[in-house]
C-alpha positions in Angstrom: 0.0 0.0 0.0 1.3 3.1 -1.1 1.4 5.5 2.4 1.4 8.4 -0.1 -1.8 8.1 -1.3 -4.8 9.8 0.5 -8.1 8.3 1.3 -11.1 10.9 -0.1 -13.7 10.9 2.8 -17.0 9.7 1.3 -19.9 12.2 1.0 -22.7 11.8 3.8 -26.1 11.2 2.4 -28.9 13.1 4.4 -29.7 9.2 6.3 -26.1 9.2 7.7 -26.2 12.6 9.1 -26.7 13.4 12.9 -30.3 12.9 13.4 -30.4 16.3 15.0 -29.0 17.7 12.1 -31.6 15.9 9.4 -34.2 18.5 8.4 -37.2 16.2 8.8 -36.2 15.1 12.4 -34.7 18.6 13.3 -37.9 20.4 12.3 -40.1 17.5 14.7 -37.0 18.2 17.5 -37.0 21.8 17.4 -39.4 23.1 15.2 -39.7 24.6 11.5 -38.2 28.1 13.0 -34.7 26.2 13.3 -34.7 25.3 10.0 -32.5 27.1 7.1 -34.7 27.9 4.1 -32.0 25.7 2.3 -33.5 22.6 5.0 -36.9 23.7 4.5 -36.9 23.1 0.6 -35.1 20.2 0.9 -37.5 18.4 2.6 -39.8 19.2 -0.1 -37.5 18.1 -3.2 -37.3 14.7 -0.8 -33.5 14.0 -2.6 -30.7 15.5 -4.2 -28.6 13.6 -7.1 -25.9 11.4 -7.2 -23.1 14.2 -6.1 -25.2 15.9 -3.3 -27.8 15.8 -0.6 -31.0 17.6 -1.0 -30.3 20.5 1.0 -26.9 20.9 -0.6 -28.8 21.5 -3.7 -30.9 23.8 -2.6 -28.5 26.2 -0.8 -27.1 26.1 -4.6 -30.5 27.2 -6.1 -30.9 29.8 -3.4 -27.4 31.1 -4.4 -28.6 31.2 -7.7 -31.6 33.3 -6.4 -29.6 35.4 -4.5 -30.5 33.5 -1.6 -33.9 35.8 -1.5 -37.1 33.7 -1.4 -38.8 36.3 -3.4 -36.1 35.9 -6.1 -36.7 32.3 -6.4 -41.0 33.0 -6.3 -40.6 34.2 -10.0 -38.6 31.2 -11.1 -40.1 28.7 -13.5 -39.5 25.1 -14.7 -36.7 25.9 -17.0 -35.0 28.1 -14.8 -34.7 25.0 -12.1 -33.9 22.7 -14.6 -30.1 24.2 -15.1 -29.6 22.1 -11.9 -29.1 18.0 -12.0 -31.8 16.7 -10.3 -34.5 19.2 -10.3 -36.6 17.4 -12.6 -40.0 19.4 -13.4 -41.6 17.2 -10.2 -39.3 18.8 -7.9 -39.5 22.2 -9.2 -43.2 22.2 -9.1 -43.4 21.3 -6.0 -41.3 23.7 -4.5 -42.7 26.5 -7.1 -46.3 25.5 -5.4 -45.1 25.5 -1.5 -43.9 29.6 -2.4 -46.9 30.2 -4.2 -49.0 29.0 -0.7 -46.6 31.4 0.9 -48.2 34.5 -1.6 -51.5 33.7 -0.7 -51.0 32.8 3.1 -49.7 36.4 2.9 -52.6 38.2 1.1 -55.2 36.1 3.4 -53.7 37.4 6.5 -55.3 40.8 6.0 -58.7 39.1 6.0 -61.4 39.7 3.1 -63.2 42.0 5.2 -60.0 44.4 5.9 -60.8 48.3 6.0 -58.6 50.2 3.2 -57.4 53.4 4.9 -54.7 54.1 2.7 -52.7 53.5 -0.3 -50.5 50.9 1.7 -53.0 49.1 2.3 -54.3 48.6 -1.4 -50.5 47.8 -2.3 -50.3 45.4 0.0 -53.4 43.5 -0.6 -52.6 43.4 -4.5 -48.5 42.9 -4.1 -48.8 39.0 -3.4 -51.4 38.6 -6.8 -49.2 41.4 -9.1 -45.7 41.4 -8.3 -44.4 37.8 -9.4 -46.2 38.5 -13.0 -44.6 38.2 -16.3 -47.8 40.0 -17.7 -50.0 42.7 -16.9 -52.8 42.0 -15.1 -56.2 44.6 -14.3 -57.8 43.8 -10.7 -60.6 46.3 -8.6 -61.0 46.2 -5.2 -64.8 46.6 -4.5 -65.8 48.6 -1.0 -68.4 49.2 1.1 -69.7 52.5 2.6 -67.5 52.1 5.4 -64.2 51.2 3.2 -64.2 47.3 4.6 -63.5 44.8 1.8 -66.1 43.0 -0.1 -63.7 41.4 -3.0 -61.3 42.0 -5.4 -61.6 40.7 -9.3 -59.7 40.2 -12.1 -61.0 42.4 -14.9 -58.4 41.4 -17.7 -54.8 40.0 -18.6 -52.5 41.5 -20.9 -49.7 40.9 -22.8 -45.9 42.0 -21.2 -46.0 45.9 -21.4 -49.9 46.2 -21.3 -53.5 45.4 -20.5 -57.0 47.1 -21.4 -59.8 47.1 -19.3 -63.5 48.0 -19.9 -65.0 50.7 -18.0 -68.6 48.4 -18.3 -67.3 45.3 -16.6 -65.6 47.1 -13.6 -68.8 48.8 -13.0 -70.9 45.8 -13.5 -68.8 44.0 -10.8 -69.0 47.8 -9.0 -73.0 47.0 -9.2 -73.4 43.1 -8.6 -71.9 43.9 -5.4 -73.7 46.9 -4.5 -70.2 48.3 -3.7 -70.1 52.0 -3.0 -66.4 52.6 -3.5 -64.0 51.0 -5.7 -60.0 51.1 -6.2 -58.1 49.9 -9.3 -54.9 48.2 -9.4 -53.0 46.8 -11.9 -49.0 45.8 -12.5 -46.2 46.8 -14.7 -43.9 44.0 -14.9 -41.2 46.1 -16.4 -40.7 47.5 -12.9 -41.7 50.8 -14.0 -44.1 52.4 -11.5 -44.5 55.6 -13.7 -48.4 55.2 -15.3 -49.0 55.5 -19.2 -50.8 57.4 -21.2 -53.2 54.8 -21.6 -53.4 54.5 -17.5 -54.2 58.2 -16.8 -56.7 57.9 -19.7 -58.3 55.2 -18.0 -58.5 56.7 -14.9 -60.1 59.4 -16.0 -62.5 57.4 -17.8 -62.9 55.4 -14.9 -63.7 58.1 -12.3 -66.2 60.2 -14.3 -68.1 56.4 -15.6 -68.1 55.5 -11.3 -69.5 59.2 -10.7 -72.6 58.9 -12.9 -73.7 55.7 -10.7 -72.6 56.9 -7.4 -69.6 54.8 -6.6 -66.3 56.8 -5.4 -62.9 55.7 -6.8 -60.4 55.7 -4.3 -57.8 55.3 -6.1 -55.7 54.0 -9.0 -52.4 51.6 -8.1 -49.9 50.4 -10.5 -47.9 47.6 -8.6 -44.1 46.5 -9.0 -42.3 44.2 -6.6 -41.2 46.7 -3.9 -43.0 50.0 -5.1 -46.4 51.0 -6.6 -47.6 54.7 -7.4 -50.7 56.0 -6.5 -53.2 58.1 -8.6 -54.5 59.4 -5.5 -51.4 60.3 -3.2 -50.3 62.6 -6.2 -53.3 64.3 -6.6 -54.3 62.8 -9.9 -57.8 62.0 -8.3 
């Protein structure tokens, strides 16, 4: 035997780790909060490949992402599938668990949340508009004292535009008798300054809600991390 020669030390699957120190029995042990978002989505990919563990390739994906959640929310199938064994299985699954984390988001304000501001339009509509690769045209229908009744989607768009009609937001406006309305729609660009088109709409849309008695509060257009608001600059 040659003493020169050096033994490489086999790589540890995730079964011959510690058992504190797997993420299934860590997160029973101590609890989801002691688990690295890398441990997290390894749990849900279930394996790795033949050269690493599960959570070893996904603290590679999130270095990818930038190691920001959000980052990795606007990936798709193709974009995990530069990485060996993230088959579109995998990727869907962890694509879906972040999409649950959108909507556990926008479902903590409640459906019946009051709107006192432009905040808190933004951050109703930022979990629905911000991971878009199109525009999309939502209204948020009021009652009399400002409390939520629901919000629909009016229309989708292509990448750099939508168009709404003035009829079906006030139809929605009427079949649920709300009194005040707010528009919001995105600009996956990340531009937050509004179009042409948007100010004409707008305008359109305030002077059409006027004639039936129903207020518009206000016009958003949504990127991820800013939005700009008809109302706070004095547009309406």
């Amino acid at each position: 035997m040659n003493t020169t020669d050096k033994e490489t030390p086999a790589r540890l699957t995730i079964p011959q780790w510690s058992e504190a120190d797997r993420p299934r029995e860590k997160m029973m042990l101590k609890g989801a909060e002691a688990l690295s978002d890398a441990e997290l989505l390894g749990i849900l990919i279930g394996s790795g490949n033949t050269e690493e563990s599960a959570v070893a390739l996904m603290q590679r994906v999130l270095a990818a992402a930038g190691n920001d959640l959000n980052t990795l929310g606007k990936w798709e199938v193709r974009d995990f599938a530069r990485f060996k064994g993230m088959g579109p299985a995998k990727s869907i699954t962890v694509m879906a668990a972040l999409e649950l984390g959108k909507r556990r988001k926008a479902q903590e304000r409640g459906e019946r949340a009051v709107i006192r501001s432009s905040q808190d339009i933004y951050e109703l509509f930022h979990p629905l508009l911000c991971d878009l690769p199109t525009e999309e045209f939502w209204v948020l229908l009021l009652n009399q004292a400002a409390r939520v009744i629901d919000k629909v989607r009016i229309s989708r768009g292509g990448i750099d535009q939508t168009t709404a009609d003035v009829r079906a937001i006030l139809r929605e406006a009427l079949l649920q008798r709300a009194t005040q309305i707010a528009l919001a729609h995105n600009h996956p660009s990340g531009n937050v300054q509004p179009s042409q088109e948007d100010r004409r709409l707008t305008q359109q849309m305030q002077q059409a809600a006027k004639t039936m008695n129903i207020r518009l509060l206000d016009h958003l257009v949504v990127t991820d991390g800013h939005y700009y608001s008809f109302n706070d600059e004095g547009v309406l």
